[in-house]
C-alpha positions as CSV (number, residue, x, y, z in Angstrom):
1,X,0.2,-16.5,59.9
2,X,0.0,-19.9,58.8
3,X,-3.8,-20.1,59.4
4,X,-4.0,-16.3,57.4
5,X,-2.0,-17.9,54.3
6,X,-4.2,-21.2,53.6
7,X,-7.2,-19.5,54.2
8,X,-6.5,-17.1,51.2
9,X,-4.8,-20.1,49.2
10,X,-8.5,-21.4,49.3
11,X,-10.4,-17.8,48.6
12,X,-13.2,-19.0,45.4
13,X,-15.1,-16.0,45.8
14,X,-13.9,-14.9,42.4
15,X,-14.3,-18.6,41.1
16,X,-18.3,-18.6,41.8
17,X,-18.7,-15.0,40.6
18,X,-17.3,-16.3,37.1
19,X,-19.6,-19.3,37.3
20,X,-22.5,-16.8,38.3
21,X,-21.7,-14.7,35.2
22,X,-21.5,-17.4,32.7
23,X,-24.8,-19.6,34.3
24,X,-23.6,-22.3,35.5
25,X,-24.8,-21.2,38.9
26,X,-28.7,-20.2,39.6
27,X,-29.2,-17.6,41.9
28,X,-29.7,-19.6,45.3
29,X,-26.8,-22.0,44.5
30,X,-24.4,-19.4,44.2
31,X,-25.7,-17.5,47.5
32,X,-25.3,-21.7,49.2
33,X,-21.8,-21.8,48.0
34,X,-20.8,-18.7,48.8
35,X,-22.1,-18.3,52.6
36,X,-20.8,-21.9,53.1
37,X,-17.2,-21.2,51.7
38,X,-16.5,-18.2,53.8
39,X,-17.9,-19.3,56.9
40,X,-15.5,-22.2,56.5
41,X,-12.7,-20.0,55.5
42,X,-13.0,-17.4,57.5
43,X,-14.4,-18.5,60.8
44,X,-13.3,-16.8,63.1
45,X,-14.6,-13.6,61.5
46,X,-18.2,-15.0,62.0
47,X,-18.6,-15.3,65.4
48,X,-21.2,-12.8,67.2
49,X,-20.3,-12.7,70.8
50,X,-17.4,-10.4,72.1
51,X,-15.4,-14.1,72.8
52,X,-11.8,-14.7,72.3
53,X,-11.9,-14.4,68.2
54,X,-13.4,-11.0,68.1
55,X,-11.0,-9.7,70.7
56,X,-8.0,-11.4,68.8
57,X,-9.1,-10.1,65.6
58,X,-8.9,-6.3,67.3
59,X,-5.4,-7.2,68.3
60,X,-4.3,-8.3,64.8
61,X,-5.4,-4.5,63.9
62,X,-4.8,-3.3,60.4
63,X,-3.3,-6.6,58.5
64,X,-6.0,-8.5,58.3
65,X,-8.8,-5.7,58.5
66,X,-9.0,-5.8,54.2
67,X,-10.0,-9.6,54.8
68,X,-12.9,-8.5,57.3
69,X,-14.3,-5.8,55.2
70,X,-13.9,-8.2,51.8
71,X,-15.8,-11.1,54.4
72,X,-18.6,-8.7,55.6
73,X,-19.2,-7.7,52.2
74,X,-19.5,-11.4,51.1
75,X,-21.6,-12.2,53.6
76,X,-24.1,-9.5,52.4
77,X,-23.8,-10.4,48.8
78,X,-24.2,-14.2,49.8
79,X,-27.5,-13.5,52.1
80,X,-28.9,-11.3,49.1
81,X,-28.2,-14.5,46.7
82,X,-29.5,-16.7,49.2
83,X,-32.2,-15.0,50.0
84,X,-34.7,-16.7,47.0
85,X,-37.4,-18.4,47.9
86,X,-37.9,-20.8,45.0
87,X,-34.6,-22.1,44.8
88,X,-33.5,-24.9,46.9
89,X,-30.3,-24.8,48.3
90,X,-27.3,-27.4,46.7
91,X,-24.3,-27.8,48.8
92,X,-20.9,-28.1,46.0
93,X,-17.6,-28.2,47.6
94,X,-15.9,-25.4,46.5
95,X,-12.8,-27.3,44.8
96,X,-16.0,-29.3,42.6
97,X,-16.7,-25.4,42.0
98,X,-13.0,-24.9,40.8
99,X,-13.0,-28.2,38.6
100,X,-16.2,-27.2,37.3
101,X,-14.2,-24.2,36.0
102,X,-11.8,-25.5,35.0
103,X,-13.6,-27.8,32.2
104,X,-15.7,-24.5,31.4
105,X,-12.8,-22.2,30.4
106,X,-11.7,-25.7,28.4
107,X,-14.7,-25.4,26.5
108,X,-14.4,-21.9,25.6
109,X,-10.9,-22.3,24.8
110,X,-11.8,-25.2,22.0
111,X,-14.9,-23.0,21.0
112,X,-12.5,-20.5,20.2
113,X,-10.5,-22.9,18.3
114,X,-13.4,-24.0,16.4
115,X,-14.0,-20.6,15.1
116,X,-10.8,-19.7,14.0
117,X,-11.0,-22.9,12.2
118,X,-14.3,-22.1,10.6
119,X,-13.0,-18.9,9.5
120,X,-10.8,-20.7,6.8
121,X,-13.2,-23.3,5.9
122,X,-13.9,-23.9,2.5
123,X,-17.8,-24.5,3.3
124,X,-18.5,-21.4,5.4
125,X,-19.5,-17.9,3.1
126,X,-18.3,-14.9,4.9
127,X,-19.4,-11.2,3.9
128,X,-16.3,-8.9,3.6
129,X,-16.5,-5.6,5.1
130,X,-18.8,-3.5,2.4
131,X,-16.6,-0.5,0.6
132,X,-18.7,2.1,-0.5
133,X,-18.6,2.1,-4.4
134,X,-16.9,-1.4,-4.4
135,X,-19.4,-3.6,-4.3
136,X,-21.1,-6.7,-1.8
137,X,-17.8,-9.0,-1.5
138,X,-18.7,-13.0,0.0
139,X,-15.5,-15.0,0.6
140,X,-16.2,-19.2,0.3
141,X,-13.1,-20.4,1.8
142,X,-10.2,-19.1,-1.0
143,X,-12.8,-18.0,-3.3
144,X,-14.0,-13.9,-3.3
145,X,-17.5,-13.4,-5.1
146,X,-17.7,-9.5,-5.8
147,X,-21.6,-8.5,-6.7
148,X,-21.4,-4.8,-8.1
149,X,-23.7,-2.3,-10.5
150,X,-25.4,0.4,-11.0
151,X,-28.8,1.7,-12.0
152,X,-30.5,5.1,-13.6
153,X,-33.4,6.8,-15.1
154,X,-33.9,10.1,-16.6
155,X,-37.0,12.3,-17.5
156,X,-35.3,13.8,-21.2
157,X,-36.8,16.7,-22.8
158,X,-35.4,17.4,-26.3
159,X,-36.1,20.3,-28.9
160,X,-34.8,19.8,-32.5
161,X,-34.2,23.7,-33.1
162,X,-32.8,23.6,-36.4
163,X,-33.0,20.3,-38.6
164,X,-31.0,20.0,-42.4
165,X,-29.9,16.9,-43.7
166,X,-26.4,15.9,-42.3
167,X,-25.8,12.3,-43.3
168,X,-23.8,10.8,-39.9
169,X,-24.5,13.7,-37.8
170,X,-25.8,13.0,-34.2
171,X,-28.0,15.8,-33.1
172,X,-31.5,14.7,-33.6
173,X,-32.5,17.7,-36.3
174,X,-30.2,15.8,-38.8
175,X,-32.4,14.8,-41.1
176,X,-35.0,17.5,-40.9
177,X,-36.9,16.2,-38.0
178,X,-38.3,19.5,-36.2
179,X,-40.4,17.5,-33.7
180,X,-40.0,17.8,-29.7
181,X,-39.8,14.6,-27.6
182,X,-40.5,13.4,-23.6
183,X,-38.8,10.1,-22.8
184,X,-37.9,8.2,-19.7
185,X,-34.9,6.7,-20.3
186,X,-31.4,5.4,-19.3
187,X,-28.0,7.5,-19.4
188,X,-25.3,7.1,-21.3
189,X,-25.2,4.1,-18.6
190,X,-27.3,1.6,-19.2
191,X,-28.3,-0.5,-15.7
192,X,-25.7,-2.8,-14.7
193,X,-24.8,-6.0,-12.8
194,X,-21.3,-7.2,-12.7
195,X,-20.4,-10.5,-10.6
196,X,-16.6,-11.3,-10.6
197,X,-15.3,-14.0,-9.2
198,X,-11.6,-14.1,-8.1
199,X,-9.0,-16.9,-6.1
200,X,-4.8,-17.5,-6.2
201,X,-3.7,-20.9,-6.8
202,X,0.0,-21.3,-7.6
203,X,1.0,-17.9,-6.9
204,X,-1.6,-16.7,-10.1
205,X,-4.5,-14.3,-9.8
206,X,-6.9,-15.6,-11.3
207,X,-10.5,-13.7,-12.0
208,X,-13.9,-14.7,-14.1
209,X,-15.9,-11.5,-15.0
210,X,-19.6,-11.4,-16.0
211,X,-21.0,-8.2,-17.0
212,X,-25.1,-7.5,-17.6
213,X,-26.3,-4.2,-18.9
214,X,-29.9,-4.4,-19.0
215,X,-31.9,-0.7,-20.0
216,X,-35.3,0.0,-18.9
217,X,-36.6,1.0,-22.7
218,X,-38.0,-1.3,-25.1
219,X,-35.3,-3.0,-27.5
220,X,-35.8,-3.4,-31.1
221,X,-33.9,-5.3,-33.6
222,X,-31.1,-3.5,-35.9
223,X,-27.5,-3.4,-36.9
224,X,-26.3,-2.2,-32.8
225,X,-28.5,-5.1,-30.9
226,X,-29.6,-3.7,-27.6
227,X,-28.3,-0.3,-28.5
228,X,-30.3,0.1,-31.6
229,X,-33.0,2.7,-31.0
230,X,-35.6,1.4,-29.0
231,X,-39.6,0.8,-29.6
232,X,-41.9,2.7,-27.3
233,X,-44.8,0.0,-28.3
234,X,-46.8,-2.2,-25.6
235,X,-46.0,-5.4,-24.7
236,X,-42.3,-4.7,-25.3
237,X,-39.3,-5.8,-23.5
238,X,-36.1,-4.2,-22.3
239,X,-33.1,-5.4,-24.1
240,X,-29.9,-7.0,-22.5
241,X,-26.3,-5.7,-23.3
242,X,-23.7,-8.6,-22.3
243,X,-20.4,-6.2,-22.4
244,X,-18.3,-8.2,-20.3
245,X,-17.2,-11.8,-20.1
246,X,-13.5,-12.6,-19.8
247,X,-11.5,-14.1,-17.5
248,X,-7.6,-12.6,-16.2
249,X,-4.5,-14.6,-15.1
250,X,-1.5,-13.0,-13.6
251,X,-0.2,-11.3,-10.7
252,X,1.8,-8.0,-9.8
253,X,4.9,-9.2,-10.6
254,X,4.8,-10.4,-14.1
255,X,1.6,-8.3,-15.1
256,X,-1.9,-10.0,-16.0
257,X,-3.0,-11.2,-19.3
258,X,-6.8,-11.0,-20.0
259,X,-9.2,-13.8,-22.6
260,X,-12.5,-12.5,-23.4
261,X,-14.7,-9.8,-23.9
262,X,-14.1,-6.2,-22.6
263,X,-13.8,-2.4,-23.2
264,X,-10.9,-1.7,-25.7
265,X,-7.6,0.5,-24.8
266,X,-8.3,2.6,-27.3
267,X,-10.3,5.5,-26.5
268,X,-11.5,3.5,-22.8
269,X,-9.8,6.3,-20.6
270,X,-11.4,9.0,-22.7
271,X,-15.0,7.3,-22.2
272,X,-14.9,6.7,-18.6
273,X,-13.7,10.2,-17.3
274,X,-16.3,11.5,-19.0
275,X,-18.9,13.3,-16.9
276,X,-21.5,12.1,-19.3
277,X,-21.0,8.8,-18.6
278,X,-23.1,9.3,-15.6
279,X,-25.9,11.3,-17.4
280,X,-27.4,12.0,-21.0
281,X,-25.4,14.4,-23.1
282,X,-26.2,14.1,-26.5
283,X,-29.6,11.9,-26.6
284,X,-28.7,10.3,-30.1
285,X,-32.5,9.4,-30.6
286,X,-35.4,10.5,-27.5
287,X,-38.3,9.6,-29.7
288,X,-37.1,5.9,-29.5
289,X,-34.9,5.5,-26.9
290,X,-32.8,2.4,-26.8
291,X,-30.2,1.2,-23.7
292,X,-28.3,4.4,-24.0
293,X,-27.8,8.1,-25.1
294,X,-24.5,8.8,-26.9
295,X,-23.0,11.5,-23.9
296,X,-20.5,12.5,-25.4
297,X,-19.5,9.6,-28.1
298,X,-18.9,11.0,-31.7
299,X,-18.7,14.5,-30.3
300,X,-15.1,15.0,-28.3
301,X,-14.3,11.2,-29.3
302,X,-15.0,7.7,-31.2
303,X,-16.2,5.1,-29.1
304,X,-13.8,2.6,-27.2
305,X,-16.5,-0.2,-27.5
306,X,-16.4,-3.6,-26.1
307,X,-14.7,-6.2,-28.3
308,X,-13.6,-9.9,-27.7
309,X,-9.4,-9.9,-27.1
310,X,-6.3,-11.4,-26.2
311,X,-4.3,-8.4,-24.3
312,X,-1.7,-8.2,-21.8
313,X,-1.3,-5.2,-18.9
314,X,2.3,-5.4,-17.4
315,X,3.1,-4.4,-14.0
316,X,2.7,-1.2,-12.7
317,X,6.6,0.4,-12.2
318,X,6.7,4.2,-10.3
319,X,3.4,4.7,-11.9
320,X,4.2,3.3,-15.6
321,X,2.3,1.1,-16.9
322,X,1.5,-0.2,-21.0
323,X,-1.3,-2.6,-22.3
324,X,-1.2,-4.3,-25.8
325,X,-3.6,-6.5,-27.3
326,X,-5.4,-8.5,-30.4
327,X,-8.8,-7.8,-30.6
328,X,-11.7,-8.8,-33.0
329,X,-11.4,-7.3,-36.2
330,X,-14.5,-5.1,-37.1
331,X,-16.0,-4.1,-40.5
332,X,-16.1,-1.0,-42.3
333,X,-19.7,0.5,-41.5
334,X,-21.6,3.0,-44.0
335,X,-23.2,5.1,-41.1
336,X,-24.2,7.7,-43.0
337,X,-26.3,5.7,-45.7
338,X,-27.0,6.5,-49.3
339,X,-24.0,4.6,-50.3
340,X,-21.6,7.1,-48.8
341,X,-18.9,5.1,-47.4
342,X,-17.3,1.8,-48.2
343,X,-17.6,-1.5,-46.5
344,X,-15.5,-4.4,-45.6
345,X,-16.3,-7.7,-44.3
346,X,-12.9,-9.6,-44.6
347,X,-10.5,-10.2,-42.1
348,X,-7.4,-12.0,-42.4
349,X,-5.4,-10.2,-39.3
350,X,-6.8,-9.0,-36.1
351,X,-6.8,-5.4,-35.2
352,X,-4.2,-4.6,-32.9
353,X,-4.9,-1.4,-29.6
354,X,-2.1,-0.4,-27.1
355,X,-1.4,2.0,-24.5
356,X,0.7,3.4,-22.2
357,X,-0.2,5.4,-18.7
358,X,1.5,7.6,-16.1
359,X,-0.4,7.9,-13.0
360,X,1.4,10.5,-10.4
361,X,0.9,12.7,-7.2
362,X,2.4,15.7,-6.2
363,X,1.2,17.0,-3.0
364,X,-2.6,17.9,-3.2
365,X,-2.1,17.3,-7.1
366,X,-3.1,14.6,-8.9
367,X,-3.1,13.2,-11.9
368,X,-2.8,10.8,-15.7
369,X,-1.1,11.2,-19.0
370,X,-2.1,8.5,-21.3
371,X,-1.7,7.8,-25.2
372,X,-2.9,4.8,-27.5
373,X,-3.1,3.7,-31.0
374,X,-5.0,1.8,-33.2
375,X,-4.2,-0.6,-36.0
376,X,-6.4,-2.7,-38.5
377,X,-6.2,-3.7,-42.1
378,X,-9.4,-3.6,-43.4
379,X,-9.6,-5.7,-46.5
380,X,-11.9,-6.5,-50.0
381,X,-13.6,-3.0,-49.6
382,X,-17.3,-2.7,-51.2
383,X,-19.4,0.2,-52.3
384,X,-23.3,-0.1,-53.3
385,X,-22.8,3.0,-55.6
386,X,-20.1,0.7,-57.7
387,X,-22.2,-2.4,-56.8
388,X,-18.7,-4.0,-56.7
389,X,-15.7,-4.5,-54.9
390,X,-13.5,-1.5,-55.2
391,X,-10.5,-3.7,-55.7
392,X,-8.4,-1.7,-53.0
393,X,-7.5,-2.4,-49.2
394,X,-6.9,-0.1,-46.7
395,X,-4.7,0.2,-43.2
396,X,-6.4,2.4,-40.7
397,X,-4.4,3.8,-38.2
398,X,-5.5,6.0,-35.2
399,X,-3.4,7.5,-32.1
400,X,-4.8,9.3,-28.8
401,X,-3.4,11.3,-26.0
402,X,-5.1,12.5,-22.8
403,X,-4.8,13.6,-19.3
404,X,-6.6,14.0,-16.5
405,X,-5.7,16.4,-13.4
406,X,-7.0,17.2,-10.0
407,X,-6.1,19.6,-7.4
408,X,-8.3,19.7,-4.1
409,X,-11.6,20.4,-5.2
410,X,-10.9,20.9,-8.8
411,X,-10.7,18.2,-11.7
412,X,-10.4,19.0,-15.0
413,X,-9.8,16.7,-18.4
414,X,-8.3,16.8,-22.1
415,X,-8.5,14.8,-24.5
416,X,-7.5,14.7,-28.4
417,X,-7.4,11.9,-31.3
418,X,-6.4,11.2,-34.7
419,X,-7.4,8.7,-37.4
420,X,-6.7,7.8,-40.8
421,X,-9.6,5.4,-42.0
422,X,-11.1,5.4,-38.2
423,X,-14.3,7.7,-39.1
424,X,-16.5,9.1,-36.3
425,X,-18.6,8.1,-33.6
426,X,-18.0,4.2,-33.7
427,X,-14.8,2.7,-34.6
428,X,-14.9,2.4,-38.7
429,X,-18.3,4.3,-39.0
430,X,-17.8,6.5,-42.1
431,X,-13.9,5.9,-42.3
432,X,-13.3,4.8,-45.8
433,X,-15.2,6.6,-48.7
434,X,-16.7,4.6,-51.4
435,X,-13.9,4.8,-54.3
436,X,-11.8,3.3,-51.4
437,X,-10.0,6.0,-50.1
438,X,-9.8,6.6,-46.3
439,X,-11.0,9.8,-44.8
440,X,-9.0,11.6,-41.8
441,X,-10.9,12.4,-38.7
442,X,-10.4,14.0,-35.7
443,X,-11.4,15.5,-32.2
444,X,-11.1,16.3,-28.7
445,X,-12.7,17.8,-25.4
446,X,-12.4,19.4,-22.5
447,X,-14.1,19.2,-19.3
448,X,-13.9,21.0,-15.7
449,X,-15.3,20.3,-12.6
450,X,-15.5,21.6,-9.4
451,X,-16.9,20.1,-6.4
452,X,-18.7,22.9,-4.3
453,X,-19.5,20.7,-1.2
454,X,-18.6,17.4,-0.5
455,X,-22.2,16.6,-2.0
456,X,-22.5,19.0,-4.4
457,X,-20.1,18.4,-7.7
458,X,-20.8,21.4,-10.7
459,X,-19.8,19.8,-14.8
460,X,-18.7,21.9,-18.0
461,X,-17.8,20.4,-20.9
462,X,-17.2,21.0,-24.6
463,X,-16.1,18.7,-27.4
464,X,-15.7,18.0,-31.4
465,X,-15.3,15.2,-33.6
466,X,-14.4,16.4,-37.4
467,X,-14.9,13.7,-40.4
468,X,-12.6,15.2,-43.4
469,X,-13.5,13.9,-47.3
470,X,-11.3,11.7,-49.3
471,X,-8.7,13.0,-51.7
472,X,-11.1,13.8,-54.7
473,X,-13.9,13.1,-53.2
474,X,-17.6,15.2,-53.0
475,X,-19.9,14.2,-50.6
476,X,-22.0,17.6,-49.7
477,X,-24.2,15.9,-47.3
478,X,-21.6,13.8,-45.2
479,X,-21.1,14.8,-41.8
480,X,-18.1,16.9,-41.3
481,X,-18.5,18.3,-37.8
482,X,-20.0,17.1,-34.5
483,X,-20.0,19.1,-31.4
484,X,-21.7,20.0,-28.5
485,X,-21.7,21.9,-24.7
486,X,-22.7,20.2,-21.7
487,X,-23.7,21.7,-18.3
488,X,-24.7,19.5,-15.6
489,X,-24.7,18.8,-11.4
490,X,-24.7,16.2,-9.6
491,X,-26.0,16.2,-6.2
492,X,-24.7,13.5,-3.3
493,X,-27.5,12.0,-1.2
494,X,-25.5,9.0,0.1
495,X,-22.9,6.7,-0.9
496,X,-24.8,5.1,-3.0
497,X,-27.2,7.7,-4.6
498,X,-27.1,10.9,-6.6
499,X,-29.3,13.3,-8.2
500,X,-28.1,14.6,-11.6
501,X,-29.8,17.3,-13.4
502,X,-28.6,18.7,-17.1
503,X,-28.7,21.0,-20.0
504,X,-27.0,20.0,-23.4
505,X,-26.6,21.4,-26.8
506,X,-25.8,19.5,-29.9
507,X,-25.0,20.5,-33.3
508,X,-23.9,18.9,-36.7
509,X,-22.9,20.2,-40.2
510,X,-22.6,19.1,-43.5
511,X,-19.6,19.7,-46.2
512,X,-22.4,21.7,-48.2
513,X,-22.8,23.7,-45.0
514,X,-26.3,22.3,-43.9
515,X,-26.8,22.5,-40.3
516,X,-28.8,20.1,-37.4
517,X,-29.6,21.7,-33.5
518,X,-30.8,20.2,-31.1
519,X,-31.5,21.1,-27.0
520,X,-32.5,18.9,-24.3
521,X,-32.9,19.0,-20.3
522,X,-32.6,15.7,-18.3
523,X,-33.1,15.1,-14.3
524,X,-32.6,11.9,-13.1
525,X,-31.0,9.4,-10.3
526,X,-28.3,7.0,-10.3
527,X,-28.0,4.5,-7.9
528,X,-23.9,2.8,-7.4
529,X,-23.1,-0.5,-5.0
């Protein structure tokens, strides 16, 4: 029993199969060792006459007959090993086997270490796992580098069907122009590239946001930069919206104050859940195409745009949550030309935006309630009728309220504003007539959406934007309403891709009645990472 006991104190059978596995043994040395350790643990077992061993080995019967199987086996295995010709054999005491290891499960226990160490070093880039739609994240030690965009093209055919004079109307018959058009252009989207940059250091998030939106038309020179109408001429260049630079400091607790340039509160949530925003809706101009169509911009609401600020989010509480800010105050514009509209280029106070949200689930139901306003004193108001000052100031004021619902494969959104000097289609376009007085506006739309498949997603839409005259004031040709109906689907082809194809009608009137039609039909692709 003794003799049974040490012998499998000393069994390294399952030492040099380890050593085998990881290569520290070639084929013939690990046959060598193996034949040599159990003859000299077993060997008794190894004897081929019918001598005393054999016959003791019957007698001890069943407790050791697991050891003589497992020992006939070896043997096998070890001949097999052995059995290579072009190795020569090396004869290793087993417990220099054993030390040997020893020192190599050592070494893969510090190489483990190592690499948990190099996991959190500053030096070493590591790719995050990639959520669709959320961008290529690379982490450099507490540093996260997020590299998102998007990019799209469209084949745009638009008929002017009817075309009066409507001065500030969108459809592209205002003005008379009966002339069909073919571009290739960009969406309301522009492409994009967006790289933020994010860390914590003293319990502060801390974030650095860079925002390209480069279009694939020509750009041309005018009052909106990249998103003037473009210049289908040779040996043009694309043009280069910067929308975004700003930086955010704050955390969950105390909420997150933001320093730079961005989308406004005012008007954002009404912009981005609009389906347009992913195709063409109203073109705006197709014979020139600039960075981007309008979608639905002065024709269910007035642009958020992106302005430089100082604004504050606080933390989000059961779904609550408000944002306030100081943005840079912008001048009265005369969008409709022919001296219709006053114009301002004083500024002694910023404008001021704020908003409040409810986001909430119930069940398969889900949803947002939202409302803004806007405030900004527009001062030393001009006119190039009067050739003069006007002598007056004005305080526009504007207030929004929206919501948007979904319930399984339904969506659906509304949306309505209101505005006292805030004119139509951009903020301050058209607001303020040109005896000074400000002109009331309003609009709204609504949009449903069902999503047939999990590919297949169906679009309706309809919206208006009214401009009202001053008190006193006749202006026949001055834009007074903007609508239009949108029909489009968008079809899934991966995570990233999707087909869109569309059909949109646009229409503006004048106070004297005049009237402006236009029709168009877009297919295109956009691309998301």
């Amino acid at each position: 029993m003794t003799c049974s006991q040490a012998a499998r104190a000393d069994d390294y059978t399952d030492l040099l199969d380890i050593l085998r596995a990881k290569g520290s043994l070639t084929k013939g040395e690990y046959g060598t060792l193996l034949t040599k350790h159990l003859h000299h643990s077993h060997p008794s077992l190894d004897r081929d006459d019918d001598g005393p061993a054999r016959s003791a080995r019957g007698a001890r019967g069943t407790s050791e007959s697991g050891t003589g199987t497992r020992y006939a086996a070896d043997m096998r295995h070890a001949r097999t090993h052995d059995a290579s010709p072009d190795v020569t054999p090396v004869f290793v005491d087993a417990r220099d086997a054993a030390n040997n290891a020893a020192a190599s499960a050592r070494s893969a226990h510090d190489s483990m270490l190592a690499a948990q160490q190099a996991v959190h070093d500053p030096g070493l880039v590591h790719v995050a796992k990639y959520v669709p739609g959320k961008g290529l994240t690379f982490q450099a030690g507490e540093i996260a580098i997020n590299l998102s965009g998007f990019v799209n093209g469209f084949y745009t055919y638009n008929s002017p069907s009817t075309g009066q004079t409507v001065a500030g109307g969108v459809s592209t018959g205002a003005g008379g122009n009966k002339f069909d058009a073919s571009a290739v252009r960009n969406g309301l989207l522009p492409a994009g590239l967006i790289t933020k940059i994010t860390t914590t250091q003293e319990g502060i998030d801390l974030a650095a946001v860079f925002g390209m939106y480069p279009g694939i038309d020509n750009a041309t020179n005018g009052a909106f930069n990249a998103n003037t109408g473009g210049s289908p001429v040779g040996l043009g260049t694309a043009g280069l919206d910067f929308r975004q630079i700003y930086i955010t400091a704050g955390n969950k607790k105390w909420g997150t104050f933001k320093v730079g340039r961005d989308i406004a509160l005012f008007g954002s949530d009404a912009i981005l859940f609009d389906a347009t925003l992913l195709s063409v809706g109203s073109t705006g101009s197709n014979a020139a195409p600039g960075n981007t169509s309008l979608g639905r911009i002065g024709v269910g609401y007035v642009y958020a745009d992106w302005i430089p600020q100082i604004s504050y989010a606080s933390p989000v509480w059961h779904g609550l949550q408000g944002s306030v800010g100081i943005f840079q105050p912008l001048d009265e514009f005369n969008f409709a030309g022919d001296g219709s509209s006053a114009t301002s280029t004083y500024h002694s106070s910023p404008m001021v935006q704020g908003k409040f949200s409810y986001d909430f689930t119930a069940g398969d139901l889900k949803g947002r309630i939202w409302a803004g306003f806007l405030a900004q004193h527009q001062q030393r108001l001009t006119s190039s009728i009067l050739a003069q000052s006007t002598g007056r100031g004005a305080t526009v004021e504007a207030g929004e309220i929206g919501t948007k619902l979904s319930y399984k494969g339904f969506e659906g959104v509304a949306y309505y504003y209101r505005g006292s000097g805030l004119g139509t289609t951009g903020l301050f376009f058209d607001g303020i007539a040109a005896d000074g007085r400000k002109r009331d506006s309003e609009g709204f739309y609504v949009q449903g959406a069902y999503s047939v498949t999990k590919r297949l997603r169906l679009v309706g839409s309809y919206g208006v934007s009214n401009l009202y005259q001053g008190p006193m004031e006749l202006d026949p040709d001055l834009v007074k309403r903007n609508e239009s109906e949108v029909g489009a689907l968008f079809y899934k082809i991966t995570d990233w891709l999707q087909l869109v194809g569309e059909y949109a009608h646009t229409e503006s009137s004048a106070h004297n009645g005049n009237k402006a039609k236009d029709n168009s039909a877009s297919g295109g692709a956009v691309l998301f990472f």
